[in-house]
FILUMGU-799075 format. One line per 2 residues: number of its first residue (from 1); their letters; for each residue x, y, z of C-alpha. Coordinates in steps of 0.2 Angstrom, whole numbers, plus 5000, padded with zeros to 4 digits. Layout:
REM FILUMGU-799075
NUM	a	X/Y/Z; ...
This chain:
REM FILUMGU-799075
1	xx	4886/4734/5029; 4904/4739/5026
3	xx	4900/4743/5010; 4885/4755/5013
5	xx	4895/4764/5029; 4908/4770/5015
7	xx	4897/4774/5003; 4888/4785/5017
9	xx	4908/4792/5018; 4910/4794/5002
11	xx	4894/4805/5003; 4897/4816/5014
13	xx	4915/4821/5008; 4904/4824/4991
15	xx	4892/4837/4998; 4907/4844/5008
17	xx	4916/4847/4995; 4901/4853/4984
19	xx	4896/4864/4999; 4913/4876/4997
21	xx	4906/4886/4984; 4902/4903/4982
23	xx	4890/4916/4975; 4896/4930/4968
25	xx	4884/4946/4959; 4892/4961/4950
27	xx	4884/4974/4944; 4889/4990/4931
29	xx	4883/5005/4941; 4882/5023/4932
31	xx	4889/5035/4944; 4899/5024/4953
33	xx	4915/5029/4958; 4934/5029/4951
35	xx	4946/5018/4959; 4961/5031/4960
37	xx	4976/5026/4954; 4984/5033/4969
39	xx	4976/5017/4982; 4993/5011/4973
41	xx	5005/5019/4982; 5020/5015/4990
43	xx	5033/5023/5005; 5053/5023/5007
45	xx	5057/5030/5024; 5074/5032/5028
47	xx	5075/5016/5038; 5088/5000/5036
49	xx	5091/4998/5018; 5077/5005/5011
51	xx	5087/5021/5004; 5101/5017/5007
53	xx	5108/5000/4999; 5091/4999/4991
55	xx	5086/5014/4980; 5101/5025/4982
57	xx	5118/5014/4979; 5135/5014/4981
59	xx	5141/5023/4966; 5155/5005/4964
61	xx	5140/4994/4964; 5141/4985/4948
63	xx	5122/4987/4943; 5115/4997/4931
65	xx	5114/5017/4939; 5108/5035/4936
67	xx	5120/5044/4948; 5118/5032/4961
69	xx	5100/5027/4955; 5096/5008/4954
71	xx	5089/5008/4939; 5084/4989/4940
73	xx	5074/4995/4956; 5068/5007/4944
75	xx	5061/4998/4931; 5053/4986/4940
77	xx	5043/4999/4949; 5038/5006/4932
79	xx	5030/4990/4929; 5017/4988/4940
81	xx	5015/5009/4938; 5019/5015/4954
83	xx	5008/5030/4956; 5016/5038/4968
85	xx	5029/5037/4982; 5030/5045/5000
87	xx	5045/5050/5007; 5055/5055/5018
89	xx	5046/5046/5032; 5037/5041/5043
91	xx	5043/5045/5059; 5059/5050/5052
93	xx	5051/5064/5042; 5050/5073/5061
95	xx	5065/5075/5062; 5074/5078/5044
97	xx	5079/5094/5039; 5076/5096/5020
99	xx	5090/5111/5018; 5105/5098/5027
101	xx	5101/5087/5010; 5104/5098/4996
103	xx	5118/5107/4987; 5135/5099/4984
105	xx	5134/5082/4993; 5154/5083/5001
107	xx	5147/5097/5008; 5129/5093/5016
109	xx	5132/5087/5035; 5127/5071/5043
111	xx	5113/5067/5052; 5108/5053/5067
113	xx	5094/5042/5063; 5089/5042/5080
115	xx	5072/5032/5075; 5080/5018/5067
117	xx	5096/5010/5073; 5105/5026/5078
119	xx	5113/5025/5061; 5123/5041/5053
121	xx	5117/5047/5037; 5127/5059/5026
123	xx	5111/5067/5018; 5118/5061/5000
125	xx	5100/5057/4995; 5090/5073/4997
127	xx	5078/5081/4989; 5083/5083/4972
129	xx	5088/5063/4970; 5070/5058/4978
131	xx	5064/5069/4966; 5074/5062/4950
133	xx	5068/5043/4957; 5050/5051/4956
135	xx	5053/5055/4935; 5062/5040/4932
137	xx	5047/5028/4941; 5034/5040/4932
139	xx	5028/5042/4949; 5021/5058/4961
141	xx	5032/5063/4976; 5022/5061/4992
143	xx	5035/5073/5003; 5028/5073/5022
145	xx	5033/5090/5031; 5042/5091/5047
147	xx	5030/5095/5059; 5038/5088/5074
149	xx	5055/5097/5077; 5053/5107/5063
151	xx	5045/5126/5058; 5030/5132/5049
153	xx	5045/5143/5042; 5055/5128/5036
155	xx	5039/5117/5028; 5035/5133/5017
157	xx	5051/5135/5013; 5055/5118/5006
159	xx	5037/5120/4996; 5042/5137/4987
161	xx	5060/5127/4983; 5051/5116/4975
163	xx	5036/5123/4968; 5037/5142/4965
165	xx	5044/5147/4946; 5047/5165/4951
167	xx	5065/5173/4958; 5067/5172/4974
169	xx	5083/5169/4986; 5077/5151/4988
171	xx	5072/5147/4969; 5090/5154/4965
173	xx	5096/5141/4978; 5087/5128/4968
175	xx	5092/5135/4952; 5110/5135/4956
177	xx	5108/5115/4963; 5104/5110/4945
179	xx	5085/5111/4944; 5079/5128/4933
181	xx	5059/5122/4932; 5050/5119/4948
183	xx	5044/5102/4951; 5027/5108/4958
185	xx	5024/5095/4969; 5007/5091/4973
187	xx	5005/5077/4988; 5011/5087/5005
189	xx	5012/5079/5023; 5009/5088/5036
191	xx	5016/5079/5050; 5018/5060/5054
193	xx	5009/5047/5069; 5009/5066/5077
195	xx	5000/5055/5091; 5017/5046/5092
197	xx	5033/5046/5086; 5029/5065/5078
199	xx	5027/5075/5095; 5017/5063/5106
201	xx	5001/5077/5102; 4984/5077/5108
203	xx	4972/5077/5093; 4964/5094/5101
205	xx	4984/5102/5102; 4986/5095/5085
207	xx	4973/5102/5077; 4977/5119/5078
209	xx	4994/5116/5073; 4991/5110/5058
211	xx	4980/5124/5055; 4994/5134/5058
213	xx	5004/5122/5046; 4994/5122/5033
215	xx	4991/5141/5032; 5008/5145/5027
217	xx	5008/5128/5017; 5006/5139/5001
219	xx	4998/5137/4985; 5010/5146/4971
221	xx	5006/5150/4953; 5001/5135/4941
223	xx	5008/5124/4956; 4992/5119/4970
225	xx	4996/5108/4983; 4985/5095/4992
227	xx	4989/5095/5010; 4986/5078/5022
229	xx	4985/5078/5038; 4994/5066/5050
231	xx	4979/5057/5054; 4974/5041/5068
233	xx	4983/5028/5074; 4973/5012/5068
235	xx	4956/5014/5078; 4958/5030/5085
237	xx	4942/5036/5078; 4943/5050/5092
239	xx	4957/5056/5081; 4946/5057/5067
241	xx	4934/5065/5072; 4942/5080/5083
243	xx	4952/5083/5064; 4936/5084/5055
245	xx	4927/5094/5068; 4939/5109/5072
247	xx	4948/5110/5053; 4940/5119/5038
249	xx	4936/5105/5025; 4946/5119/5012
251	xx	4962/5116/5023; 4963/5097/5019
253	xx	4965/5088/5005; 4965/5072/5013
255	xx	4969/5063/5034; 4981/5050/5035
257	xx	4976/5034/5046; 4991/5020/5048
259	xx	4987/5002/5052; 4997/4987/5052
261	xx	4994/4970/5051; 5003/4959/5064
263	xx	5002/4941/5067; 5001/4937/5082
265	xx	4994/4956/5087; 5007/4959/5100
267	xx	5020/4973/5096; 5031/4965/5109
269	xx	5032/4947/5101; 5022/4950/5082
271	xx	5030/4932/5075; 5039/4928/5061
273	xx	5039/4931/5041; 5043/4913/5039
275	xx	5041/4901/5052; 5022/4900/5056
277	xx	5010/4888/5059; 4994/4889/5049
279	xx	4984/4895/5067; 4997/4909/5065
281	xx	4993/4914/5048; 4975/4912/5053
283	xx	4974/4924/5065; 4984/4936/5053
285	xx	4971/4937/5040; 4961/4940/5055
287	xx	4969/4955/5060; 4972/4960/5039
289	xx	4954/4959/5039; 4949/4972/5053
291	xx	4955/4985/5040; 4937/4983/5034
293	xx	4928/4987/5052; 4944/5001/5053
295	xx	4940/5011/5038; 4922/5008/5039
297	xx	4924/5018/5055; 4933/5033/5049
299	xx	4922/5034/5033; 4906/5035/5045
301	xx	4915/5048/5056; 4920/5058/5038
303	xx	4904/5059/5033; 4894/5066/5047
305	xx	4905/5081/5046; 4909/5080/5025
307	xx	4894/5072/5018; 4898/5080/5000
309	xx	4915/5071/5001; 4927/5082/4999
311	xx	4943/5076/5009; 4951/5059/5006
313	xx	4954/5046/5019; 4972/5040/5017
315	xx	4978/5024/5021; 4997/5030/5020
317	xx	5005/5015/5031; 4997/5000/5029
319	xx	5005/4980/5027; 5011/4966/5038
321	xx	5022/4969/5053; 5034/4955/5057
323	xx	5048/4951/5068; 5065/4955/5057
325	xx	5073/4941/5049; 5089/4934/5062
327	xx	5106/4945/5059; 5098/4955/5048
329	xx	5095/4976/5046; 5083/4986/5054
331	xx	5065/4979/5050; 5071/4967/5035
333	xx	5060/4953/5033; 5056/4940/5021
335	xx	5042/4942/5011; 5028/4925/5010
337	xx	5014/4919/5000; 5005/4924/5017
339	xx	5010/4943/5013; 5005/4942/4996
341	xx	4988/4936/5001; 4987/4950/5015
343	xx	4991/4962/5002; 4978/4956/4989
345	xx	4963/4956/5005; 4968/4974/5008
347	xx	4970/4980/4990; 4951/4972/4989
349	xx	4945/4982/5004; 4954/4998/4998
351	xx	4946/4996/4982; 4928/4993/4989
353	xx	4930/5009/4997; 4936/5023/4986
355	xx	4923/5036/4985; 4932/5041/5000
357	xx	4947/5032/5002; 4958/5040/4986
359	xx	4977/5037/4994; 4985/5022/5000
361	xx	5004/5018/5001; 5010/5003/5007
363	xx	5025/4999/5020; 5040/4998/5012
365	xx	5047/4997/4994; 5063/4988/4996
367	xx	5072/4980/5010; 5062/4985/5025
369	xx	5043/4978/5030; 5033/4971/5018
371	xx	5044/4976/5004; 5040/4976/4985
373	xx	5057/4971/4984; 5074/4964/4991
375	xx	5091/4967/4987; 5108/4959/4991
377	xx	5123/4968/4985; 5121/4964/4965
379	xx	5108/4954/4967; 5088/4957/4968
381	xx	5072/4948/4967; 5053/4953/4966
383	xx	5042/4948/4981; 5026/4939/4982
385	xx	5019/4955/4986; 5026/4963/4969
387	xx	5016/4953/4959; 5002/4955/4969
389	xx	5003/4976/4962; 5005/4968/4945
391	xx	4990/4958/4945; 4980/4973/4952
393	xx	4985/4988/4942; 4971/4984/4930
395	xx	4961/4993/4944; 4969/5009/4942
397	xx	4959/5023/4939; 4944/5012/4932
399	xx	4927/5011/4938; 4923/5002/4953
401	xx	4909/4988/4951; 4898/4984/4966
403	xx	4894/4967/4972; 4884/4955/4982
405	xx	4895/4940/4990; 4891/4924/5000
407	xx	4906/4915/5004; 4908/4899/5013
409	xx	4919/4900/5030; 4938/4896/5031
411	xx	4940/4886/5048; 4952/4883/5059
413	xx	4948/4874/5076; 4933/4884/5080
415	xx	4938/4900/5073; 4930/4906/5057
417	xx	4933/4919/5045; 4926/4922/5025
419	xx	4936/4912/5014; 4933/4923/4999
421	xx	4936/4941/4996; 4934/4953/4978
423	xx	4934/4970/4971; 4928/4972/4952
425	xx	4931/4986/4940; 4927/4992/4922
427	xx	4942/5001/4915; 4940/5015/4901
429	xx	4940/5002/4885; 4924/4992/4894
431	xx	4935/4978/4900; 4931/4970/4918
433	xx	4943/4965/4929; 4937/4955/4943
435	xx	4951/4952/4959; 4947/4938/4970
437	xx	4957/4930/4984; 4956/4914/4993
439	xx	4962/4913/5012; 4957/4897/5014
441	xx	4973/4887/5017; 4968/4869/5012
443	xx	4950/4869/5000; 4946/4876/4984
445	xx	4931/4884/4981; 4919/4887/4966
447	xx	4912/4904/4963; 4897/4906/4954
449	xx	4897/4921/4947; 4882/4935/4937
451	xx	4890/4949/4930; 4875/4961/4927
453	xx	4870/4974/4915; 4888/4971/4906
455	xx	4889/4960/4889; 4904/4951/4888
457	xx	4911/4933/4878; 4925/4929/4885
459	xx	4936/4928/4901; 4956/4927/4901
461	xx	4966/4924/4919; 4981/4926/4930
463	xx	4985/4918/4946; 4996/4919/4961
465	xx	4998/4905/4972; 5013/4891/4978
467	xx	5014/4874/4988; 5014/4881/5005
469	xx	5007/4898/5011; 5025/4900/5021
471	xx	5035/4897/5001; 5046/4915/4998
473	xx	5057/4918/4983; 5075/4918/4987
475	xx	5090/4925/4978; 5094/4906/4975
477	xx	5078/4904/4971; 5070/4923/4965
479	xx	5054/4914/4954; 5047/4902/4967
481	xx	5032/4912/4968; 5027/4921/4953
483	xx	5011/4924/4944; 5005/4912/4932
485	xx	4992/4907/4917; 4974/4902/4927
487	xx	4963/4892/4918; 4950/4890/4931
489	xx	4940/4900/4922; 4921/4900/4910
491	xx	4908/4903/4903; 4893/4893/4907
493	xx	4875/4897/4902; 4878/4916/4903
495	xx	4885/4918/4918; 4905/4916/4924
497	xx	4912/4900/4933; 4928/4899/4943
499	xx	4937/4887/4951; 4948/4896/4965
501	xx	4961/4887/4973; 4968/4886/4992
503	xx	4979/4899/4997; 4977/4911/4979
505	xx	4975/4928/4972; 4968/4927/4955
507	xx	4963/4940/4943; 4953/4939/4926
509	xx	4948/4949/4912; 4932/4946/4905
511	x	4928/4954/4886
């Protein structure tokens, strides 16, 4: 009896194991649309160490430097091919003053960061050095006007400084600070969480504004601009709507929305980067996985009002939002397998959506939020989340492949959420790159997978994953968490099988 009660045991932990699998369809659609390179993103706000002690050093720092450039910083965001980089802010864009950061440096005045930790800044990074970190990455600025205590007068100015090739007083000025060619920036900001921090706006007030704004926001010779408004705060579709109701389509190139992913989803208390349970980092992917329902929203409201697609929704704030780390600088934390996993489930739902979601940046580049990287003095390491943008700039710029998906459930007491999430893409060359995440924090899962109306022979992987989903790199320990060779991966009978491990961001290459 004994005997036939385990073997009962023994079956049912077979057919629940057999049972986590999933289904997976892809298909190579003609007309389907690109997967801009610009989803990749990213954003350094004058906040904690992001600038300064992050990019912009002290010239005695013994790293390698242009001017006070970190060039290790530098190249490591030219690996993953940052496309471009949004700056000055966030809410400190409201109330920077570009012409305090230019010219000789002992000369330019300080300024109080009243936003973030009422620290004094002596405007020594400015335009001109943003601008020179911006060639160096290989990467577009993203410059977001000062709408909030600034002047239509003072946005157009800093735009003709930077973009206009003719004489004027202003191009002189530019000329005479060392840069004779314009820069013809592209990506302009018209405002920041104008609902918020930005002016504490009405959308209906801010609406007209910014077509105020964006009026004198000129278009020069050779040097056309693409303006984005400072869009909804997370599910503010109100927001939406009232921007794309009372503002020309021809006066946007894109509206902003900002949404964070915290923990716990209280503001007040939003838990920590490193100490949490996995009921913690349950309901974390829960809340990372509401940006789906979030920009499905928007997109619905966009396309009543611009069903030809013309202006962009851009995600220009998003990541995890946690408590900083204990005697630490303004919004540091430490950056977990968790956040990698968050950041791979976004960069899927991003993906999925790029007919009309064609910018994204995320929250922060070094040292503050859910950074990229962290630095200490001399030292520096790459974050879970780094390699995350590693893995996933295959999708750059190549053509997005829909999909059907049936995923089994990750549980937690009674709670349920899908385990698996995907994007697919078929870059110029024919190559497929498929992205898949598992949330699930304890089981593997098998995903069958028919990749349609594309021939291919052979499939090649990468993975990200560790012990724990709470495992971080260190500066004692920098490569805890790093991407390695995944061999969880075939071909069987024509179609494509993968074994996916708990708690994993994998991406293959089929050819």
């Amino acid at each position: 009896m004994k005997k036939q009660l385990f073997s009962l045991f023994a079956l049912v932990l077979l057919l629940g194991a057999s049972a986590q699998q999933a289904t997976l369809t892809i298909e190579s659609k003609p007309g389907a649309p690109t997967i801009s390179k610009h989803i990749y993103g990213h954003f350094s706000e004058h906040l904690g160490h992001c600038v300064y002690g992050g990019l912009w050093v002290d010239e005695d720092l013994n790293v390698p430097k242009e001017d006070r450039l970190r060039l290790d910083v530098v190249d490591a965001l030219k690996k993953i091919k940052i496309p471009n980089l949004r700056w000055p802010g966030g809410c400190f864009a409201d109330e920077y003053h570009w012409k305090e950061g230019i010219g000789p440096r002992e000369d330019r005045p300080s300024m109080l960061n009243t936003h973030w930790g009422m620290l004094v800044e002596d405007n020594s990074f400015g335009t001109h050095e943003f601008l020179k970190l911006c060639e160096l990455i290989g990467a577009e600025p993203y410059l977001a006007g000062n709408v909030g205590s600034g002047t239509v007068e003072e946005l157009n100015d800093w735009i003709e400084y930077c973009n206009y090739e003719g004489e004027t007083t202003l191009t002189k000025m530019r000329k005479a600070n060392g840069q004779v060619e314009p820069w013809r920036v592209k990506y302009w900001g018209i405002g920041n969480e104008s609902w918020g921090c930005g002016g504490n706006m009405t959308a209906e007030y801010f609406s007209g504004l910014y077509k105020q704004y964006a009026t004198y926001a000129r278009n020069y010779p050779d040097s056309p601009i693409r303006r984005i408004a400072s869009g909804a705060n997370s599910a503010d579709y109100s927001w939406t709507e009232t921007l794309m109701k009372n503002v020309p389509k021809w006066m946007m190139w894109g509206i902003s929305v900002h949404y964070y992913t915290l923990p716990t989803g209280n503001w007040g208390h939003k838990g920590s980067a490193t100490d949490f349970s996995e009921e913690e980092y349950f309901n974390t992917m829960k809340n990372c996985l509401f940006v789906n329902e979030l920009l499905d929203k928007h997109i619905a409201i966009m396309d009543r009002y611009d069903p030809e697609n013309r202006v962009a929704l851009v995600l220009d704030e998003w990541g995890i939002w946690t408590d900083p780390e204990p005697n630490s600088s303004v919004l540091y934390q430490q950056n977990s397998l968790r956040d990698a996993l968050v950041a791979g489930t976004t960069l899927n739902s991003i993906n999925n959506r790029a007919e009309r979601v064609r910018m994204a940046n995320l929250a922060q580049t070094v040292n503050v939020l859910q950074a990229l990287i962290l630095t200490d003095e001399e030292k520096m390491l790459l974050t879970p989340t780094y390699h995350v943008f590693d893995l996933y700039k295959v999708h750059q710029d190549a053509k997005l492949m829909p999909f059907v998906i049936n995923s089994p459930e990750y549980k937690v007491g009674d709670k349920t959420l899908d385990a698996v999430n995907v994007s697919a893409s078929q870059d110029e060359n024919g190559v497929i790159h498929i992205t898949l995440v598992n949330i699930d924090a304890k089981n593997s899962i098998k995903v069958n997978t028919a990749v349609n109306n594309v021939k291919w022979s052979a499939v090649t992987g990468k993975i990200l994953t560790s012990a724990k989903i709470t495992d971080v790199n260190t500066f004692d320990n920098p490569n805890h968490v790093v991407i390695g060779e995944f061999k969880g991966a075939k071909k069987s009978k024509g179609n494509l099988e993968v074994n996916l491990p708990a708690k994993s961001i994998v991406m293959l290459e089929l050819k």
